[in-house]
C-alpha positions, 0 to 999 in steps of 0.5 A: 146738846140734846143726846138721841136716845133709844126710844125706850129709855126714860126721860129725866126727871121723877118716873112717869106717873103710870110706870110707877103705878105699875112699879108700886101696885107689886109692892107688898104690904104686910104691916097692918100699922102702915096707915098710909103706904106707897102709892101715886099722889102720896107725899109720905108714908104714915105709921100707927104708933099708938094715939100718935101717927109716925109720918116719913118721907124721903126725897133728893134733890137732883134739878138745883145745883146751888143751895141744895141743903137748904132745898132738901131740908125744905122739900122733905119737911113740905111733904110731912106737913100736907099730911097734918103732921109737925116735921121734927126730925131729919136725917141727910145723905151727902153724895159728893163727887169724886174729884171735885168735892172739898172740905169746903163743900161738904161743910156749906151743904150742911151749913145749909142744911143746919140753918134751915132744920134750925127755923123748923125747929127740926133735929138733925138726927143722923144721916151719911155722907160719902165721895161718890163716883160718876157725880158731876155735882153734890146731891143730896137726899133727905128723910123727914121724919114727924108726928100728928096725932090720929086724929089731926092726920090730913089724907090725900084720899079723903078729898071729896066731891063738892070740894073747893080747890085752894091754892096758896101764893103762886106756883113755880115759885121753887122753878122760877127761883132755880132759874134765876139763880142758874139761868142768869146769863140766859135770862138777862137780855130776855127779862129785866134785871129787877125781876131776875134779882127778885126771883133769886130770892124766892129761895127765901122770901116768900119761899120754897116752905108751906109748913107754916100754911099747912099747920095753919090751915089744919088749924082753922079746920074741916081741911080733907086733903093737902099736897104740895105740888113738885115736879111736874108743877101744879098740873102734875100736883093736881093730878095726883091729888085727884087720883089719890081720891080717886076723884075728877077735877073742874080746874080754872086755868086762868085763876092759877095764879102766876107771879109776874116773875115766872111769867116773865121767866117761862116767856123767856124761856119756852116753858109752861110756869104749870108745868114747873116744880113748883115747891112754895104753894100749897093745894088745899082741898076743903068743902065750901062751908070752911073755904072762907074761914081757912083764907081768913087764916091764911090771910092772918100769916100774910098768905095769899089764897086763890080758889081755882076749882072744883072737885068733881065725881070721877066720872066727870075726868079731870078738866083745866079750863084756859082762855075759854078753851077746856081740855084734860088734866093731865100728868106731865112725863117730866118737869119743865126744868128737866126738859130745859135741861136736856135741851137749853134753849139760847145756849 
C-alpha cells in the first residue's frame, strides 16, 4: 500500500543530499588531527596518528532483510577502502525485534558476520547487541575501523580537472542481488529463472566487496579519488564524488555498464539500474597518463573496468549523456529499492 503522507516528512531512505549539507555545515570541528571530517560525498572519517592515519566509518544496513551480516560487514569495509586504507577492525550492533527475535537469529546474523570479517582478515572487536522495540526485522549496524599510512590515504577531494572516470564490473550489483533474493515471487514471470538465480548470487560472486579493487588500484598508482557508490546508485555516487572536489563531470550514460541481469531486473520492475544501491563497483578517478596502467591491474585480479568519462571544471556542471540526449547529473532523493518499497509494483 503507498501511505499518503504530510508533504513535509521525508521519504525513506539515506537523507537527501542538501538537507544534509545543511545538517553537517553546523557541525563543529575542534580537533586539528581530523584530516577528513564529515561532509557530503565523504565515505569515512580520517584521524592523524602519527605517520599512520586512523581512518572509521559507520553504516547500517536497512534496505536488505536476508544476509544482513554479511552486507553490514561488507559495506563498512568498502568504505575505509575507497579511502586507501586496510580494513582491520569491526565493531556490530544487533538490533532485533521484540517479539520475533530468537537465539537462532541472533547467532545466523553473526555467523554471517563472522564468515565475512574472516575473508578480510578483519577482527571483531566489540560491539552490542540488544531486543529492540517497534522492529519489524533485524538491523544491523556496523563501524569499520582501518589504517594507511599518510601518504598512501586516497581523498575524495583531490579529484581533478582532466581526470578520467573508471568504473569497475558493473553497477547495482548489491540491488539486483537484493531483488532477486526478495523479488523472486514478483520477478518470476517477468525475468527468467537462469537470470534471477544468478543474480541471487552476486551477494558473493562477483560481490558486493571492492577491497580488493581498491587496494589494487592504490597499488599500481597516481589514483586521486575512489567512492563506492550505495544508495542513490551511481548517479548519486557520481555526484558526491564530484561535489567533494568541488568539480564538474562529463559522464557517458551509455558506457555505465549494466549487467544483463540488472537489466532484466529493473525492466521488470520499473526501475533506474543507475539509481540503484549499487555496492560491488567501484569509481575510480585518476589522470589519463595512469588510466591504462590501473585497468591493466584490475585486469590481473580478473576485474572488469570501464572508462565513462571526464572530470571537468566546475563550471561546466555536472552532465550524463544517454541515447544522444545530454541532461544534468543529478543526486536522487531516495534509492530505487526504497522507493520500490514504499510502493511495490505487481503486489
Amino acid at each position: 500500500m503507498n501511505h499518503r503522507v504530510p508533504p513535509e516528512w521525508l521519504p525513506a531512505g539515506k537523507l537527501p543530499a542538501r538537507q544534509l549539507e545543511t545538517v553537517l555545515r553546523a557541525l563543529p570541528q575542534r580537533d586539528p588531527r581530523v584530516l577528513v571530517g564529515p561532509s557530503v560525498g565523504e565515505d569515512a572519517a580520517v584521524l592523524e596518528m602519527g605517520e599512520r592515519c586512523l581512518v572509521a566509518t559507520t553504516d547500517p544496513v536497512t534496505l536488505a532483510s536476508d544476509r544482513i551480516g554479511w552486507y553490514a560487514v561488507h559495506v563498512n569495509a568498502n568504505d575505509v577502502a575507497v579511502m586507501g586504507a586496510r580494513p582491520r577492525w569491526f565493531f556490530p550492533v544487533l538490533l532485533l525485534p521484540e517479539g520475533a527475535a530468537t537465539p537462532t537469529m541472533a547467532a545466523g546474523i553473526m555467523r554471517e558476520i563472522v564468515d565475512a570479517c574472516d575473508g578480510l582478515e578483519v577482527t571483531i572487536c566489540g560491539g552490542h547487541t540488544e531486543i529492540t522495540p517497534g522492529l519489524d526485522r533485524p538491523i544491523v549496524v556496523g563501524q569499520m575501523l582501518g589504517e594507511v599510512s599518510r601518504g598512501r590515504l586516497v581523498r575524495k577531494s583531490a579529484l581533478q580537472s582532466g581526470d578520467r572516470l573508471l568504473v569497475t564490473r558493473g553497477v547495482a550489483i548489491e540491488g539486483t542481488a537484493i531483488l532477486a533474493r526478495e523479488r523472486a515471487a514478483v520477478l518470476r514471470d517477468r525475468v527468467p529463472a537462469s537470470a534471477i538465480a544468478a543474480a541471487r548470487e552476486w551477494l558473493f560472486h562477483p560481490g558486493i566487496s571492492v577491497v580488493d579493487a581498491a587496494m589494487t588500484a592504490v597499488e599500481a598508482g597516481g589514483v586521486h579519488a575512489m567512492h563506492d557508490p550505495t544508495e542513490g546508485g551511481v548517479l548519486t555516487g557520481l555526484w558526491e564524488l564530484a561535489t567533494a572536489s568541488g568539480v564538474g563531470l562529463s559522464i557517458s550514460g551509455d558506457r555505465i555498464p549494466i549487467l544483463p541481469e540488472t537489466r532484466a531486473v529493473c525492466e521488470a520492475l520499473h526501475l533506474d539500474p543507475l539509481g540503484l544501491i549499487a555496492s560491488g563497483a567501484l569509481l575510480i578517478g585518476a589522470p589519463p597518463r595512469v588510466c591504462d596502467a590501473i585497468a591493466a591491474a584490475l585486469a590481473r585480479r580478473q576485474i572488469a573496468v570501464t572508462d565513462i568519462g571526464d572530470v571537468v571544471p566546475a563550471d561546466e556542471g555536472l552532465t550524463i549523456e544517454q541515447g544522444g540526449v545530454r541532461r544534468p547529473l543529478e543526486p536522487l532523493d531516495r534509492d530505487e529499492l526504497a522507493r520500490l518499497t514504499e510502493a511495490p509494483p505487481f503486489a
